[in-house]
N, C-alpha and C positions, 0 to 999 in steps of 0.2 A: 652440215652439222647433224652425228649423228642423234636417234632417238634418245639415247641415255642424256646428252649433256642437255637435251632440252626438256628434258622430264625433270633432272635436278634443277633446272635456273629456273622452270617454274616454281617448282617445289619451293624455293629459296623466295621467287618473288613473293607467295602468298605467306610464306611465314615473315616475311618483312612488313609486308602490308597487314595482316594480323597484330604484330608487335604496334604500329603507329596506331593503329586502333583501340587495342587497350591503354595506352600511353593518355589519348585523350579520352578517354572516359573514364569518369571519376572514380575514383576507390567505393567499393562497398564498405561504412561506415559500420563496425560491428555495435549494437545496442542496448542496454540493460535491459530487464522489468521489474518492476517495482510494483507493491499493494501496497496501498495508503489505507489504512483503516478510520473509517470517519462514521460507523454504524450504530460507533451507540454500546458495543459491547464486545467480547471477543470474536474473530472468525477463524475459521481455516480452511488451507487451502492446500491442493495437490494438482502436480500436470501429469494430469490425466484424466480422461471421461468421468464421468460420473461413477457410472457399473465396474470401473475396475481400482483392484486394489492401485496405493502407491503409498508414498510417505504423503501424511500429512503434519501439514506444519501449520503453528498456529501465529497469530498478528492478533496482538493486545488492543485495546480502542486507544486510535492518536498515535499509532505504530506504523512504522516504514518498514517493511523487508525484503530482500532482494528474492524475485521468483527465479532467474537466472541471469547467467552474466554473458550470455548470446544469445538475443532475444529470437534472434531465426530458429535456434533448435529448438524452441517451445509449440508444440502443434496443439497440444489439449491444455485447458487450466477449468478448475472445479471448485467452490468455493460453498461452505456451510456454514450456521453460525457455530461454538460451540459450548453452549452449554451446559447444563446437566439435562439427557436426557436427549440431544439435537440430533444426534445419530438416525433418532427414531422417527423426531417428530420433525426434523429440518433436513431433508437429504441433499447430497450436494446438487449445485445448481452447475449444470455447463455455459464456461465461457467462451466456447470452440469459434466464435462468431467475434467475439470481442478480440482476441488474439488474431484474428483473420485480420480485421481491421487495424490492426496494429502495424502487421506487415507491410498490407499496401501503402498508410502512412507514413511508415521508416524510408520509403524510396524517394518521398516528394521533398525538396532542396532544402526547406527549412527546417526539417529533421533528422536532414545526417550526421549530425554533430551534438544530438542530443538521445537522452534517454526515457523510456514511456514510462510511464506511474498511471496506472490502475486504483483511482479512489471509490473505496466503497463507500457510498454517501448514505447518511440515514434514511432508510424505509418502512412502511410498515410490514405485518406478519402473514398479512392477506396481499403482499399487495409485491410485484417483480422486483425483484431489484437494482438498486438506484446507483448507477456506473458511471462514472466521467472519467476519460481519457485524456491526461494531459503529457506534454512533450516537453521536457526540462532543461537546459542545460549543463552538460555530466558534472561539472567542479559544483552546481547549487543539488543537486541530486542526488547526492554520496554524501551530504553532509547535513545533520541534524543540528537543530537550533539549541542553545545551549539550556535552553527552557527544556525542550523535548527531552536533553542529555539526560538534567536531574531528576526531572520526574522519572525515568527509567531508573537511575542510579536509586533513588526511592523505593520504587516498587522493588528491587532488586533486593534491596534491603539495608542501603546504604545508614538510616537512622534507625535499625530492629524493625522487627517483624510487625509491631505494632500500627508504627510508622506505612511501611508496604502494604498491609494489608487497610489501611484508611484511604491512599492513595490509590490504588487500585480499585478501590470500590467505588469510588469519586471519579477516576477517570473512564469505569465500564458500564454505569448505568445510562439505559438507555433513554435520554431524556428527552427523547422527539416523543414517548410516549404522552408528556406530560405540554409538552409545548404548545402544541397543536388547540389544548384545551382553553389552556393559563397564558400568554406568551409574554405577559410580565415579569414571570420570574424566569430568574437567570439557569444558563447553563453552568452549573459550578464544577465542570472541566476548563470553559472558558475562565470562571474566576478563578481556579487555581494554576492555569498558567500564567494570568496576570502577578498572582502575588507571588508566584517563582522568578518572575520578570523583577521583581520587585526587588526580591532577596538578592538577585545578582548585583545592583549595584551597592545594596546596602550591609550584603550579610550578618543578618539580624536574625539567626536562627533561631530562637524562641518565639520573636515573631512568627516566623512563617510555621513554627509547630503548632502557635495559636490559631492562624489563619487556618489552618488541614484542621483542627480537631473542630474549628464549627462549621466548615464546611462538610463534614461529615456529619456533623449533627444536624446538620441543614438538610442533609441526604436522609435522614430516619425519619424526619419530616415528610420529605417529597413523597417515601414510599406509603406513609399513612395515606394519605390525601390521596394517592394515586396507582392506579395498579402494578403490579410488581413489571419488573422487562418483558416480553412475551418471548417463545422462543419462534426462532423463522420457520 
């Protein structure tokens, strides 16, 4: 036998044996990212370092949005708050460490068939911020609660401007400021998902315009009594 035909029937065995090898190891599951806003107030966020330009994009309080739809190509994520003035006084914060952890995570068996959601949980202004990483399953992960739907439909502007701008100020103040002190009074984002819960089965829309207009009077309250949101 000469050298050629034993250099090809190797060649042939190790690409056979290669082929049975990836055959039994499992697919790489490709995986979203998600930021879940739960801070209290708007944020945003860009992939990339801190120091370099990119697009940023902002996540309203009680807002889901997709960071990308292949969670492997994300290597940087950077997150600030934003509001008047945050550029200055809140500079983005690097998650390069967060996302690192994501990866390693996406390999281990009970997370190949799911996708990662990045909750920004309430902090204070002095104080790092407050990250929980959870792992979803993709059909519960791509789909907002029908509560969630309207109050966006809302702020959107679904009832006037009026309407949007009550709801939006009700679902962005930062109520840990005031919690921590008082914790008997409510969070009136929690109450005004309750009476949107409410509205879906009864569709009593005057009601629930009643409910938003003193929950917002509720909110001119809070801010007497309490100081205004801080910025991060």
């Amino acid at each position: 036998m000469n050298k050629f035909i034993i250099k090809t029937l190797v060649t042939v065995a190790l690409f056979t044996v290669n082929n049975i090898f990836n055959a039994m190891m499992p697919m790489v599951e490709p995986y979203k990212i998600y930021i879940e806003n739960h801070y209290g107030a708007p944020i945003k966020f860009k992939t990339a370092p801190p120091q370099e330009l990119a697009q940023e994009i902002g996540v309203a309080n009680m807002e889901r949005v997709l960071v990308a739809n292949t969670g492997y190509t994300v290597r940087n994520l950077s997150i600030r708050t934003a509001g008047i003035g945050s550029s200055y006084l809140s500079p983005f914060t690097d998650l390069t460490k967060d996302i690192q952890q994501l990866h390693r995570e996406s390999s281990l068996d009970e997370n190949i068939y799911k996708n990662a959601v990045i909750i920004i949980k309430p902090s204070k202004s002095y104080e790092n911020w407050n990250i929980q990483i959870n792992w979803e399953n993709k059909i519960n992960t791509e789909e907002m609660s029908p509560e969630e739907e309207m109050i966006t439909e809302i702020m959107n502007g679904m009832w006037g401007s009026e309407y949007a701008q009550k709801v939006t100020a009700i679902s962005s103040y930062q109520y840990y400021d005031w919690a921590n002190k008082i914790g008997e009074k409510p969070n009136l984002n929690d109450l005004l998902f309750r009476y949107v819960a409410t509205f879906m089965i009864d569709k009593n829309e005057p009601k629930l315009k009643s409910m938003i207009n003193k929950l917002y009077q509720e909110l001119d309250t809070y801010k007497d009594l309490f100081a205004s949101p801080k910025s991060k």
